[in-house]
mmCIF file of the N, C-alpha and C atoms, coordinates in Angstrom:
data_MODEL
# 
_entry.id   MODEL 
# 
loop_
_atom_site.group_PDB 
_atom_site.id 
_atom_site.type_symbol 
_atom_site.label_atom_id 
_atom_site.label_alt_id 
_atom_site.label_comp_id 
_atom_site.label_asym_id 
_atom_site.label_entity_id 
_atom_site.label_seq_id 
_atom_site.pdbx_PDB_ins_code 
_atom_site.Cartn_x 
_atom_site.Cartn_y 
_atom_site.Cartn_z 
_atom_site.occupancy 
_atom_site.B_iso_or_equiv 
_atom_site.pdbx_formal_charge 
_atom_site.auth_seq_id 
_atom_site.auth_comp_id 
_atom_site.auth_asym_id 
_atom_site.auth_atom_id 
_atom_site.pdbx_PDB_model_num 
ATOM 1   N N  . UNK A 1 1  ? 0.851   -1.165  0.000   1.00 0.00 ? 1  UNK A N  1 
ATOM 2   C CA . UNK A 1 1  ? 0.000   0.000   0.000   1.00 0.00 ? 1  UNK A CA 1 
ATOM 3   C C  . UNK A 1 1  ? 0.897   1.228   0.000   1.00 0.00 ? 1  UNK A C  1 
ATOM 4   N N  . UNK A 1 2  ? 0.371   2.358   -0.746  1.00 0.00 ? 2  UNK A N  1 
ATOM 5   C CA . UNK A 1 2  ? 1.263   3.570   -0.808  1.00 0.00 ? 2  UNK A CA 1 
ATOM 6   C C  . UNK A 1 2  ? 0.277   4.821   -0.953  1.00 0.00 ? 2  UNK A C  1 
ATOM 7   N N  . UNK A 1 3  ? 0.278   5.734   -0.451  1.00 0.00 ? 3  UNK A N  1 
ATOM 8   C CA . UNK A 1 3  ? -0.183  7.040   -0.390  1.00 0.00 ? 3  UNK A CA 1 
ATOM 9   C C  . UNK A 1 3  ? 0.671   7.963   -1.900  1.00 0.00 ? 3  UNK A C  1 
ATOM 10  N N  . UNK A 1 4  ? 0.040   8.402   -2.452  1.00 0.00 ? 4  UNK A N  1 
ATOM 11  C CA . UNK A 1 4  ? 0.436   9.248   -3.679  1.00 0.00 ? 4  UNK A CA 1 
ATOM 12  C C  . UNK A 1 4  ? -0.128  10.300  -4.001  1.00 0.00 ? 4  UNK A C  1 
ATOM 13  N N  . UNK A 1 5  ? -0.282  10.877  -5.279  1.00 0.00 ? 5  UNK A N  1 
ATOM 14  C CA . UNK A 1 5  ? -0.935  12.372  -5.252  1.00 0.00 ? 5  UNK A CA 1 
ATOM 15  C C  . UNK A 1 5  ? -1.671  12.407  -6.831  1.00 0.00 ? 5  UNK A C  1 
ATOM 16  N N  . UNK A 1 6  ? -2.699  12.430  -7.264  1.00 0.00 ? 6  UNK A N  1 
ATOM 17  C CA . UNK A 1 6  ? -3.869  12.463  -8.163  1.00 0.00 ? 6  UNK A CA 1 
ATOM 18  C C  . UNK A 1 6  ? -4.000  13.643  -8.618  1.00 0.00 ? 6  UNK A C  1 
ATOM 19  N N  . UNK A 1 7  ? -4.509  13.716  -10.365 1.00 0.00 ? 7  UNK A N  1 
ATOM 20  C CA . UNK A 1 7  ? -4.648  14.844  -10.343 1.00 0.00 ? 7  UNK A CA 1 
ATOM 21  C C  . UNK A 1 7  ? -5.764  16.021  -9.754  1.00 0.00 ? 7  UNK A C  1 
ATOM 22  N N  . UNK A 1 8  ? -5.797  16.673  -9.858  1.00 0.00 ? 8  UNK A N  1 
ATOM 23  C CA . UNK A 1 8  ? -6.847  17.911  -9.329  1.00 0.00 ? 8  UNK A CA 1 
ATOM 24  C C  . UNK A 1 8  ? -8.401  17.608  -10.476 1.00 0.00 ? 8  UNK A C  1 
ATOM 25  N N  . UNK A 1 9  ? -9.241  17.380  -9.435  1.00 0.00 ? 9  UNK A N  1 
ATOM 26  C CA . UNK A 1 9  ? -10.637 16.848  -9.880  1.00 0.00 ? 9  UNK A CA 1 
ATOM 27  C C  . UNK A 1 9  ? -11.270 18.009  -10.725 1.00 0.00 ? 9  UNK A C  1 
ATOM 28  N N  . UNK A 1 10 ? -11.950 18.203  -11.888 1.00 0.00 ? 10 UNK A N  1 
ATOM 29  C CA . UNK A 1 10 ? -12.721 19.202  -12.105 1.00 0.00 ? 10 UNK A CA 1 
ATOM 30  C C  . UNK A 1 10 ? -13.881 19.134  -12.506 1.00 0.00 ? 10 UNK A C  1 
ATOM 31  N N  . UNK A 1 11 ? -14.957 19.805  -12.541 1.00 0.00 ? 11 UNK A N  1 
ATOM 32  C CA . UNK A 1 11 ? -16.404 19.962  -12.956 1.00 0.00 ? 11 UNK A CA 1 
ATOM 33  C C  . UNK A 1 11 ? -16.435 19.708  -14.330 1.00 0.00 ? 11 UNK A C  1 
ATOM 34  N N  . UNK A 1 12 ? -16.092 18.479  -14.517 1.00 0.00 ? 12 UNK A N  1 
ATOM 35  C CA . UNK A 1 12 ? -16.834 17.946  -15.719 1.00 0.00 ? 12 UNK A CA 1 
ATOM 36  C C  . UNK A 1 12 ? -18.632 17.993  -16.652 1.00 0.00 ? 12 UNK A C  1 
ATOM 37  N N  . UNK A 1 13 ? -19.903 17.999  -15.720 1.00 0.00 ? 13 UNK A N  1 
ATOM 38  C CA . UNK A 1 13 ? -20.743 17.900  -15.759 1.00 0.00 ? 13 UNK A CA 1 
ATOM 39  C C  . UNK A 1 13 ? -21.385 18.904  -14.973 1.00 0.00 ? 13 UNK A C  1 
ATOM 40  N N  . UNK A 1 14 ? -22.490 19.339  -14.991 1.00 0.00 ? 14 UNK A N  1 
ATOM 41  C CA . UNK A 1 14 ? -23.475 20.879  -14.139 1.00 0.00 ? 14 UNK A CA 1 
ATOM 42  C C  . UNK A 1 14 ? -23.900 19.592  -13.308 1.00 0.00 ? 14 UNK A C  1 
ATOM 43  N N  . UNK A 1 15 ? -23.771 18.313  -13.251 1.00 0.00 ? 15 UNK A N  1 
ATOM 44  C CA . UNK A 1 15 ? -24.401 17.710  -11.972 1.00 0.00 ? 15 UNK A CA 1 
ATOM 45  C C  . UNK A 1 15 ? -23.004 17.646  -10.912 1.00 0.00 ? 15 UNK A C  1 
ATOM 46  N N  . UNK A 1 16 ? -21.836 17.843  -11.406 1.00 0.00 ? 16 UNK A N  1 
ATOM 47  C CA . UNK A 1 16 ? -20.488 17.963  -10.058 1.00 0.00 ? 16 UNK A CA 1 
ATOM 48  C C  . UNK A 1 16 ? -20.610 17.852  -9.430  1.00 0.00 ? 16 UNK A C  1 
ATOM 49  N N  . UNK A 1 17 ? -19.824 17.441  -8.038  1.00 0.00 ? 17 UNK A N  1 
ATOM 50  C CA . UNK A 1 17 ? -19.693 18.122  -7.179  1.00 0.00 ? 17 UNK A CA 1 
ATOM 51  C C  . UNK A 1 17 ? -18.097 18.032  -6.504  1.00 0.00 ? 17 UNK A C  1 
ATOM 52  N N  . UNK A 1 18 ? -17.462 18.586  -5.804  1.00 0.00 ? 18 UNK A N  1 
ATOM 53  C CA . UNK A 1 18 ? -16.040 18.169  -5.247  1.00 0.00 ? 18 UNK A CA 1 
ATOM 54  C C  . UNK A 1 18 ? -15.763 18.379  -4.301  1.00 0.00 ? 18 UNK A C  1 
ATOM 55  N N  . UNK A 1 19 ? -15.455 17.420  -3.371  1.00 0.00 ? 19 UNK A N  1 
ATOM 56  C CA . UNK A 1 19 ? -15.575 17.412  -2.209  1.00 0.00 ? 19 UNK A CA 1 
ATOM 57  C C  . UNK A 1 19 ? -13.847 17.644  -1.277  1.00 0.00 ? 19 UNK A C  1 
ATOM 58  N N  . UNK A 1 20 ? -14.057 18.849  -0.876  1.00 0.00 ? 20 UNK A N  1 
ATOM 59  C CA . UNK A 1 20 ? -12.177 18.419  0.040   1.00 0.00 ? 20 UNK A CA 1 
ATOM 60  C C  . UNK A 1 20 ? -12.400 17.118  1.457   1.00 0.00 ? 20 UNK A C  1 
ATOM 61  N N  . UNK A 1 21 ? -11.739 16.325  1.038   1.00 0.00 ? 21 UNK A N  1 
ATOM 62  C CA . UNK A 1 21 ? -11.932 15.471  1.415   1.00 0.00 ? 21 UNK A CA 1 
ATOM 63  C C  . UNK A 1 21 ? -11.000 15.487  3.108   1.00 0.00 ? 21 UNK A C  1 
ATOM 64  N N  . UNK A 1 22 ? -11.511 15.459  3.967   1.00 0.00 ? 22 UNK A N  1 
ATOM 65  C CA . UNK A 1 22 ? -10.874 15.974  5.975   1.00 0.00 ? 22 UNK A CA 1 
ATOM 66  C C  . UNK A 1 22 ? -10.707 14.586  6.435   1.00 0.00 ? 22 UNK A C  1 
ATOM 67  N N  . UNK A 1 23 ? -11.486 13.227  5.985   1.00 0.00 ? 23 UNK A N  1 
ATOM 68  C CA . UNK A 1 23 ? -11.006 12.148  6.943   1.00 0.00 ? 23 UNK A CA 1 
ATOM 69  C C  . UNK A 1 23 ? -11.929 10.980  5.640   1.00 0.00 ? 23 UNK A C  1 
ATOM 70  N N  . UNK A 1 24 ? -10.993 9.867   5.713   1.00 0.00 ? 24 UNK A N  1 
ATOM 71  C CA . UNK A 1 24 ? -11.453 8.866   5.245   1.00 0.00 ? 24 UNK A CA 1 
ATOM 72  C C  . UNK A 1 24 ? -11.861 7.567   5.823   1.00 0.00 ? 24 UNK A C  1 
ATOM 73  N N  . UNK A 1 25 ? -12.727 6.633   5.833   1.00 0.00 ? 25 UNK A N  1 
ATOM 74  C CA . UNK A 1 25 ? -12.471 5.425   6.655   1.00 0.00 ? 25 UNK A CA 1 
ATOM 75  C C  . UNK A 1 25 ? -12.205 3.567   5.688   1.00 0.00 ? 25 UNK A C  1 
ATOM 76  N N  . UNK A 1 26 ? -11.707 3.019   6.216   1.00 0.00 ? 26 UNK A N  1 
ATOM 77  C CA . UNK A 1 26 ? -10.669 2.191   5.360   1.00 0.00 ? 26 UNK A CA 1 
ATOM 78  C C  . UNK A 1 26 ? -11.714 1.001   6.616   1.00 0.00 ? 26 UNK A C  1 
ATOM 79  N N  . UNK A 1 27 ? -12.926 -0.088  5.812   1.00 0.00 ? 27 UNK A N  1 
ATOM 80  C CA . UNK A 1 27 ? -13.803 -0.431  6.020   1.00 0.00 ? 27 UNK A CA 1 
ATOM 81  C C  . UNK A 1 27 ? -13.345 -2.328  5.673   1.00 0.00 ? 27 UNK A C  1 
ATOM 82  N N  . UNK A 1 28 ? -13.776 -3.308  6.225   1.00 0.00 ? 28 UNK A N  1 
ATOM 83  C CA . UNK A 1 28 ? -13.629 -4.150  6.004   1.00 0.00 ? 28 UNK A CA 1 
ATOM 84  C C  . UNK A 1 28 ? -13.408 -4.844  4.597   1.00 0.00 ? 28 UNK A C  1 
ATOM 85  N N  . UNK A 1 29 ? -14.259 -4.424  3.874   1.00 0.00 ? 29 UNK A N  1 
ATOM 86  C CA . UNK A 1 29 ? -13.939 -4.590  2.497   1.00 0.00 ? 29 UNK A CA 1 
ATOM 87  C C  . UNK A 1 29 ? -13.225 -3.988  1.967   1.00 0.00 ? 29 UNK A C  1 
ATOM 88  N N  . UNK A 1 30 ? -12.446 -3.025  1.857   1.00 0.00 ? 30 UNK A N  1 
ATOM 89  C CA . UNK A 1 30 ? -11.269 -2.689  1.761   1.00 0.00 ? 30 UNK A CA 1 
ATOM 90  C C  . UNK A 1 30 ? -10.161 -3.422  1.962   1.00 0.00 ? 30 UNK A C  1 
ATOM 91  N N  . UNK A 1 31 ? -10.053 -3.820  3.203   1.00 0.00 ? 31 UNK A N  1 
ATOM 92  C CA . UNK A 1 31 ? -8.784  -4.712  3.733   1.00 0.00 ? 31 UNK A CA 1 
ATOM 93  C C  . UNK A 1 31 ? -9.229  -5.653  2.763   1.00 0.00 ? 31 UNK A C  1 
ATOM 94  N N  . UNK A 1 32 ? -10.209 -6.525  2.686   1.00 0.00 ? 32 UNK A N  1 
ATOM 95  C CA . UNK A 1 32 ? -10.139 -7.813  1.751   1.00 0.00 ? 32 UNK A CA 1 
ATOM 96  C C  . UNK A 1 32 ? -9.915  -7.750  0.192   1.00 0.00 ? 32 UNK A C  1 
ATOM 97  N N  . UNK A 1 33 ? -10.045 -6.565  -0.098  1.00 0.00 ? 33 UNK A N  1 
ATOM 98  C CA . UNK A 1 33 ? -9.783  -6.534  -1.709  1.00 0.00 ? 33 UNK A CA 1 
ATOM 99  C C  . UNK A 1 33 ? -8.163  -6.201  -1.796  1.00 0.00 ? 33 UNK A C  1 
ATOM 100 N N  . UNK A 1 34 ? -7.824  -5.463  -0.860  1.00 0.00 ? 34 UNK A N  1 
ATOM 101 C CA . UNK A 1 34 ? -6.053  -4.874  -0.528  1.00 0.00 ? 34 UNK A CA 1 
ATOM 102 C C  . UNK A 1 34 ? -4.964  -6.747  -0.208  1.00 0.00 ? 34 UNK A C  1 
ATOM 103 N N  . UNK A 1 35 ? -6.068  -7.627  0.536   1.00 0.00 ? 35 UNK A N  1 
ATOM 104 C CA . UNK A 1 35 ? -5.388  -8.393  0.652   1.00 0.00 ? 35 UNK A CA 1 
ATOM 105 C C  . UNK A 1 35 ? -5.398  -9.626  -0.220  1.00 0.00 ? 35 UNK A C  1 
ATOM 106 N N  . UNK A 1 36 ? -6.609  -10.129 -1.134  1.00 0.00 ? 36 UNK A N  1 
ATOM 107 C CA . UNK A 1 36 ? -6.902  -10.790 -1.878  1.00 0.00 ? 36 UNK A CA 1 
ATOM 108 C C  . UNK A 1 36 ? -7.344  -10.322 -3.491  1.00 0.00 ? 36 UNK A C  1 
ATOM 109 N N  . UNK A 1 37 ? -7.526  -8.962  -3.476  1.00 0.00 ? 37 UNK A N  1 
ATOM 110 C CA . UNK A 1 37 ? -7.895  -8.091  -4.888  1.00 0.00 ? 37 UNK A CA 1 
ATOM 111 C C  . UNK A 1 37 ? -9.283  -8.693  -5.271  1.00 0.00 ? 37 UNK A C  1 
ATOM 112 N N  . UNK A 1 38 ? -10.024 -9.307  -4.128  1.00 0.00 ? 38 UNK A N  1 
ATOM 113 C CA . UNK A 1 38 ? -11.262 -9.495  -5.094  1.00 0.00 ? 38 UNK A CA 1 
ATOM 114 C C  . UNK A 1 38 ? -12.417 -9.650  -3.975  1.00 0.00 ? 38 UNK A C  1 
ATOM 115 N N  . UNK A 1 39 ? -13.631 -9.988  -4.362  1.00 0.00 ? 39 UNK A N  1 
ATOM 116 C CA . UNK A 1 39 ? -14.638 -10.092 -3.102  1.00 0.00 ? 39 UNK A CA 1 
ATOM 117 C C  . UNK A 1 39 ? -15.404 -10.980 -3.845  1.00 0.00 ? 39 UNK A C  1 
ATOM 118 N N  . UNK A 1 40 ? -15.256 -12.371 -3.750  1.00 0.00 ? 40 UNK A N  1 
ATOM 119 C CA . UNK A 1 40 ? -16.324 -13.203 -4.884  1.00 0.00 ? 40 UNK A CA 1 
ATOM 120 C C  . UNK A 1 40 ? -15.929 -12.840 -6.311  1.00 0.00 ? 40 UNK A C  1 
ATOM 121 N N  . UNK A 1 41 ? -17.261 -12.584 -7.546  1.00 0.00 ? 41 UNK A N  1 
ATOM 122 C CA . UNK A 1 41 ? -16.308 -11.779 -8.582  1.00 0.00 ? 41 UNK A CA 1 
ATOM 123 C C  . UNK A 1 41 ? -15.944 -10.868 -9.082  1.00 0.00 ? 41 UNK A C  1 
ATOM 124 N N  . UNK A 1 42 ? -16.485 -10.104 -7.864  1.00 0.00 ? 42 UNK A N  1 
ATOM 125 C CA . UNK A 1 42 ? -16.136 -8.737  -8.088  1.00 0.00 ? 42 UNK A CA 1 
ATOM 126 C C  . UNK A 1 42 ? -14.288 -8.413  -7.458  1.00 0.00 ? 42 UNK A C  1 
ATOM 127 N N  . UNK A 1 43 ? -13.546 -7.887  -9.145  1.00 0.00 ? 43 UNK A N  1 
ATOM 128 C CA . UNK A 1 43 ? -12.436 -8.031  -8.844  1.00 0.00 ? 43 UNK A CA 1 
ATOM 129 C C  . UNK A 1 43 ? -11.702 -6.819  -9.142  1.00 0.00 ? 43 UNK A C  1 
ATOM 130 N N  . UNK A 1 44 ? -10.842 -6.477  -8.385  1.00 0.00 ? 44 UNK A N  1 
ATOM 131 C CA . UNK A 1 44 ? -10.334 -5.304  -8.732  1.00 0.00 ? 44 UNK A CA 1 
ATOM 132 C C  . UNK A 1 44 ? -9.189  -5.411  -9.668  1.00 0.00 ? 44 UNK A C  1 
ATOM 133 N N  . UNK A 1 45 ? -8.774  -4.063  -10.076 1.00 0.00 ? 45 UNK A N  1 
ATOM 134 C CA . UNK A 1 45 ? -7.272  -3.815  -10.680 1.00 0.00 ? 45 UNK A CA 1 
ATOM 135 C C  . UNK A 1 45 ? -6.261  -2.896  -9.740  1.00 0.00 ? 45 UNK A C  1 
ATOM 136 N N  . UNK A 1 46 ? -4.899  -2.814  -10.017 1.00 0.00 ? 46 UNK A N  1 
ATOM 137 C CA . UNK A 1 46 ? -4.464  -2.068  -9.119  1.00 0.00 ? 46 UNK A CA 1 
ATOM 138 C C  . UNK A 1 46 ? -3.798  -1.284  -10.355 1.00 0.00 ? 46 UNK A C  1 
ATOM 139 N N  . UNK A 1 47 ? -3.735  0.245   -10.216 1.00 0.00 ? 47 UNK A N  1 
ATOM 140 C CA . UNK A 1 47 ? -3.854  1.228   -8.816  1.00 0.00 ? 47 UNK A CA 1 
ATOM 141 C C  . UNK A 1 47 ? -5.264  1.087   -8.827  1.00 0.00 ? 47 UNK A C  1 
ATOM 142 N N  . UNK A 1 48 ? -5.745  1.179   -6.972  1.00 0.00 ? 48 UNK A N  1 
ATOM 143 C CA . UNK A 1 48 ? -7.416  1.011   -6.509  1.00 0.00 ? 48 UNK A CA 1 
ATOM 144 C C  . UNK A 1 48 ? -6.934  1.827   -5.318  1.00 0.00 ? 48 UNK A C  1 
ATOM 145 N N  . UNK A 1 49 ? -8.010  2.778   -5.293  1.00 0.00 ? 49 UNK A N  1 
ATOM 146 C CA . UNK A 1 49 ? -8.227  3.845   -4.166  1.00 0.00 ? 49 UNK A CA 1 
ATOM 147 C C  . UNK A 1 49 ? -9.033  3.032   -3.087  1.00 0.00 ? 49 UNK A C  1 
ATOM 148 N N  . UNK A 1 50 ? -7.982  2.609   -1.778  1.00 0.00 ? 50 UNK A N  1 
ATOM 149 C CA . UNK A 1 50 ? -9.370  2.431   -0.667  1.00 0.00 ? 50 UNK A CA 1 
ATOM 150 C C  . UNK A 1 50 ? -9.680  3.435   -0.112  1.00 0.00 ? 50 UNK A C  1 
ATOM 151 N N  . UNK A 1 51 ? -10.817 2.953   0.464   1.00 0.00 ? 51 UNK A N  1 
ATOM 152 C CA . UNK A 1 51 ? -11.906 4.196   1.317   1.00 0.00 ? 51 UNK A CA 1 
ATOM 153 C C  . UNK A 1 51 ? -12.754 5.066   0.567   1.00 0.00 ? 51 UNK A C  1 
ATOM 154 N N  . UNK A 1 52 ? -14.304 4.185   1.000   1.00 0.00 ? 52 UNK A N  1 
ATOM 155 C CA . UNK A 1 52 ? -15.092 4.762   0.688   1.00 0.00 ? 52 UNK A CA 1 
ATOM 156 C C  . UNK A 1 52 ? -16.308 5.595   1.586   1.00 0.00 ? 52 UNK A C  1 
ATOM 157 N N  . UNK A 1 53 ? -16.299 5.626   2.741   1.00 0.00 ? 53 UNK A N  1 
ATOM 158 C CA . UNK A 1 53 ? -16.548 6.624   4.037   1.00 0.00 ? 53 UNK A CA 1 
ATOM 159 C C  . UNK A 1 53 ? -15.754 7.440   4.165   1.00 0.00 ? 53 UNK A C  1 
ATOM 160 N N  . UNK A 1 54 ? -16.012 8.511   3.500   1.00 0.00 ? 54 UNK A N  1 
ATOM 161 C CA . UNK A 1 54 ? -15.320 9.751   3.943   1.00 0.00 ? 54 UNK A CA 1 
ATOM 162 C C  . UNK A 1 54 ? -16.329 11.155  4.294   1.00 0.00 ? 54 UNK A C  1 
ATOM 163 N N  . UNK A 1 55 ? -15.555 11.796  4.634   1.00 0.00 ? 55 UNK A N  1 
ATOM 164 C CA . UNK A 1 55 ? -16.312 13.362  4.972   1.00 0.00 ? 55 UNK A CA 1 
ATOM 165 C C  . UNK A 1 55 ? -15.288 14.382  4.760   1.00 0.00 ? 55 UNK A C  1 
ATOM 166 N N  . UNK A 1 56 ? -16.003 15.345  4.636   1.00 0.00 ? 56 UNK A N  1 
ATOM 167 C CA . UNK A 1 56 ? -15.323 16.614  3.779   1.00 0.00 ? 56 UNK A CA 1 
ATOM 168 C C  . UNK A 1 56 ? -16.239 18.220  3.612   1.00 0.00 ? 56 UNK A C  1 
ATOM 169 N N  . UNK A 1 57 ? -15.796 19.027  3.080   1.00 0.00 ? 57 UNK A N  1 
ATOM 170 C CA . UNK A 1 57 ? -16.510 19.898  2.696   1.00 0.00 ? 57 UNK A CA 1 
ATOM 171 C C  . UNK A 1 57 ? -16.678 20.031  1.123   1.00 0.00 ? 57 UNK A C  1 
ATOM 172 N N  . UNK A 1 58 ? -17.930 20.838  0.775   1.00 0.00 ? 58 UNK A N  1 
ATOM 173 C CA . UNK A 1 58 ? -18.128 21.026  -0.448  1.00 0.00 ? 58 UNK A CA 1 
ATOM 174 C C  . UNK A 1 58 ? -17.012 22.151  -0.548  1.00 0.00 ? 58 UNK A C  1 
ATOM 175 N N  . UNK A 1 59 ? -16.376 22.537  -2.173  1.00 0.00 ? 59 UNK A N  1 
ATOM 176 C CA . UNK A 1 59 ? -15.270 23.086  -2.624  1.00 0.00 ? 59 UNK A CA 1 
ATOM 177 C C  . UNK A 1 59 ? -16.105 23.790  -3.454  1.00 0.00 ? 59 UNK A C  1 
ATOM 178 N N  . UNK A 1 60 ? -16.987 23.042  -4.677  1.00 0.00 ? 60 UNK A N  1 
ATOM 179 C CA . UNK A 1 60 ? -17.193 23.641  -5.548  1.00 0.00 ? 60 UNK A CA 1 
ATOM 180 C C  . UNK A 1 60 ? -18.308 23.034  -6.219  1.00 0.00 ? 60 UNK A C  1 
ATOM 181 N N  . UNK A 1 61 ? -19.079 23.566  -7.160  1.00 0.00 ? 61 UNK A N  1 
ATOM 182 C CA . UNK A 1 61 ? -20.145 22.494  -8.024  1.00 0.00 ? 61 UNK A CA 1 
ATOM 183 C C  . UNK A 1 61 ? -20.668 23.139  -9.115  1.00 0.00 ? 61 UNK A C  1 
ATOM 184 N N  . UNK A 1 62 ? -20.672 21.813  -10.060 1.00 0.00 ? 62 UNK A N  1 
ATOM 185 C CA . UNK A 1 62 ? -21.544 22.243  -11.150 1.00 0.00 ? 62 UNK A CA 1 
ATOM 186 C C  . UNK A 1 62 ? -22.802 23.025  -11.048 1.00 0.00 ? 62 UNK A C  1 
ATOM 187 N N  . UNK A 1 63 ? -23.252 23.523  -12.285 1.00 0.00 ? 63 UNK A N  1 
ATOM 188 C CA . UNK A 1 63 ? -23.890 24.446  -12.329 1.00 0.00 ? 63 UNK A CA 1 
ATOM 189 C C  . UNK A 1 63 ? -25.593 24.370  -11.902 1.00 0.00 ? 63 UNK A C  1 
ATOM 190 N N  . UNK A 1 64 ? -26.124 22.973  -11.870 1.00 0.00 ? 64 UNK A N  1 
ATOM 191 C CA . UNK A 1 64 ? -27.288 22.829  -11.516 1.00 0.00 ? 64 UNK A CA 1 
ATOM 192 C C  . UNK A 1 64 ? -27.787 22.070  -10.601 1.00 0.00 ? 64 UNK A C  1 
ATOM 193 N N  . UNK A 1 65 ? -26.469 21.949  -9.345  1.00 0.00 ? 65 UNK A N  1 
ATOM 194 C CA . UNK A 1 65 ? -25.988 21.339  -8.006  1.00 0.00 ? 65 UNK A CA 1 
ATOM 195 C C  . UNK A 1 65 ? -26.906 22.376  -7.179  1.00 0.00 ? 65 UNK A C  1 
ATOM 196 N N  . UNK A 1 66 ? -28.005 22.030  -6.360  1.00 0.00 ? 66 UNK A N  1 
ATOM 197 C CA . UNK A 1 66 ? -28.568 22.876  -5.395  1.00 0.00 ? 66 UNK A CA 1 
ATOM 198 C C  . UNK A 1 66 ? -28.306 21.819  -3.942  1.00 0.00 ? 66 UNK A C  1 
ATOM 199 N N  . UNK A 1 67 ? -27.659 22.192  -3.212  1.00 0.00 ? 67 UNK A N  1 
ATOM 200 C CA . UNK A 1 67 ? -27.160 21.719  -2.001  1.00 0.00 ? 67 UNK A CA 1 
ATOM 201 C C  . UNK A 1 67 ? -28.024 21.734  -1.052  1.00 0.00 ? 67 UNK A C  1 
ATOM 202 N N  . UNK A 1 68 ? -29.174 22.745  -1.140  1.00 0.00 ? 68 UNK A N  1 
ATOM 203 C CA . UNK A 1 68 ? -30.369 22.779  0.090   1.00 0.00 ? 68 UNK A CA 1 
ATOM 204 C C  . UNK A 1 68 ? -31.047 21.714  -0.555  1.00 0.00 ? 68 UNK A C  1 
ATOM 205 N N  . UNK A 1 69 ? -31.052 20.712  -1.559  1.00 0.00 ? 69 UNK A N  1 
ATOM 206 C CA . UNK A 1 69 ? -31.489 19.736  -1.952  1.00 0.00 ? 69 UNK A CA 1 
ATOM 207 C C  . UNK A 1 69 ? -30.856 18.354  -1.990  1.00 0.00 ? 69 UNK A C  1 
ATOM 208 N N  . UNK A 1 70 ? -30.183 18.584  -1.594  1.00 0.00 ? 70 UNK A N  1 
ATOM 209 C CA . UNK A 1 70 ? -29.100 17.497  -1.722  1.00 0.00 ? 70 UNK A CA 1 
ATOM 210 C C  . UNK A 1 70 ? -29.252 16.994  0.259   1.00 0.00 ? 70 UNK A C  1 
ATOM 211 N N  . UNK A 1 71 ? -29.736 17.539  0.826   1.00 0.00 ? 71 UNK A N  1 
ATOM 212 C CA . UNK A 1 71 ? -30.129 16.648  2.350   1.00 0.00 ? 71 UNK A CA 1 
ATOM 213 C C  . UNK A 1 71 ? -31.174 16.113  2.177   1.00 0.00 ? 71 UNK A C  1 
# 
């Protein structure tokens, strides 16, 4: 496993959104795909980003992103 640096995300689509991402969480299935690359047949490739619980703030958003809608 290695920590690295991605490029800078951008608003591809008016549905966007981009999140700065403050804490991630690294969840059981994670460890099993990191340690076996697969879960049944669902199989990964590597490079694979774990962690999919995260929290963050909104940065920025496409153009027809309404956030008082989005709770």
């Amino acid at each position: 496993m290695e920590m690295g640096d991605i490029a800078e995300p951008a608003i591809n689509k008016k549905s966007d959104v981009i999140i700065g991402m403050k804490s991630v969480g690294i969840c059981g299935s994670d460890v099993h795909y990191y340690k076996t690359g697969r879960i049944g047949n669902q199989v990964i490739s590597f490079p694979f980003l774990l962690g999919h619980e995260g929290a963050g703030e909104v940065l920025e958003t496409g153009s027809e992103v309404d956030l008082g809608k989005a709770w």
